[in-house]
N, C-alpha and C positions, 0 to 999 in steps of 0.2 A: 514150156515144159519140154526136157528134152526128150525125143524120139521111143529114145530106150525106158523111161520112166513111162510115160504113154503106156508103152506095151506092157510093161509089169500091171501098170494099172488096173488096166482091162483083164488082165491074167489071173491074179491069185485070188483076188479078196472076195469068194463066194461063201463064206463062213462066219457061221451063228450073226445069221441077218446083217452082214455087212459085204459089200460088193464096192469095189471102187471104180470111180469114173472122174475127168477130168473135168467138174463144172463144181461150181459151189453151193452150197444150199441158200435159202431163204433168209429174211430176217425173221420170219416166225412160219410156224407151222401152216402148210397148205388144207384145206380143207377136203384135198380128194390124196390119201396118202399116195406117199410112189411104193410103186411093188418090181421086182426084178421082170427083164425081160432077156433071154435067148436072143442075140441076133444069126443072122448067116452062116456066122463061123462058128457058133456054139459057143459065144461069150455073152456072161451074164451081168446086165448092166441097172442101174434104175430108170425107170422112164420117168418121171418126175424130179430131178433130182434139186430144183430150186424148190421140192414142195416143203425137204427136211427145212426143219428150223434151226436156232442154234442146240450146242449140246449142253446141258442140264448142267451146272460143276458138281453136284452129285454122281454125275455120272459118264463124267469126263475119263476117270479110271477105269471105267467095265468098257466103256465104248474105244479105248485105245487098243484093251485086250482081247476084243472082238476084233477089230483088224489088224491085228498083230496077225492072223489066220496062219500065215505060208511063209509071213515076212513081218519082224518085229521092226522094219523100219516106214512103220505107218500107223497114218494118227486120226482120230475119227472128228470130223469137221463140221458133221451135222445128225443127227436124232431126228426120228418121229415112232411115237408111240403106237401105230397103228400099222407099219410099212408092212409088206405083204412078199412071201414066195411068190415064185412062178407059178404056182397054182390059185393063186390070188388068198391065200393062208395067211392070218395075220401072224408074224412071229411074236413070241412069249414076251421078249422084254423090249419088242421095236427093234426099229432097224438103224444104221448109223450108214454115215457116207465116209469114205475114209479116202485117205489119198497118201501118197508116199510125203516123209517126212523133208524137211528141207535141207 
C-alpha cells in the first residue's frame, strides 16, 4: 500500500460505523467484536480488526455507502454485527472495515 493511501486510510473513514485501517478482516466473525480506538494522534482505528468477518452480499451495498463517508473511493471488506464506538456503544446496524478502492 502506497504511503499516501495509508494516510487517507487512517484519515477519513470515521462515519456511520465504519473507520479504515490497513489489515483485513477475518474469515468469520470474532467472538469478542472490535470497537474503534483513538490513538496519539487522535485517529480512529479498529482494534480488532481480523475479528470482522466477511460482508453479508445483502449488505455489501449499505457497507460500501457507509465508507463512502469523505471519499467515495472505498469499499467495505468486512462486517460485524456488534462492532462498537469508542465509548464501547454497539452501533445500530454493525460496523464495516473499509479500505481505499484499488
Amino acid at each position: 500500500m502506497k504511503l499516501c493511501n495509508f494516510f487517507w486510510v487512517l484519515v477519513f473513514l470515521a462515519f456511520a460505523g465504519c473507520v479504515a485501517i490497513p489489515v483485513g478482516p477475518g474469515d468469520q466473525l470474532g467472538a469478542v467484536p472490535p470497537s474503534i480506538q483513538i490513538d496519539q494522534n487522535n485517529v480512529k482505528t479498529w482494534d480488532r480488526p481480523g475479528a470482522f468477518g466477511p460482508v453479508p452480499s445483502e449488505l455489501k451495498e449499505a457497507g460500501d455507502k457507509a465508507c463512502y463517508g469523505y471519499n467515495n473511493n472505498t469499499k467495505a471488506i468486512g462486517y460485524h454485527p456488534n462492532a462498537q464506538d469508542e465509548k464501547g456503544n454497539k452501533f445500530k446496524d454493525g460496523g464495516y472495515l473499509c479500505v481505499p478502492k484499488e
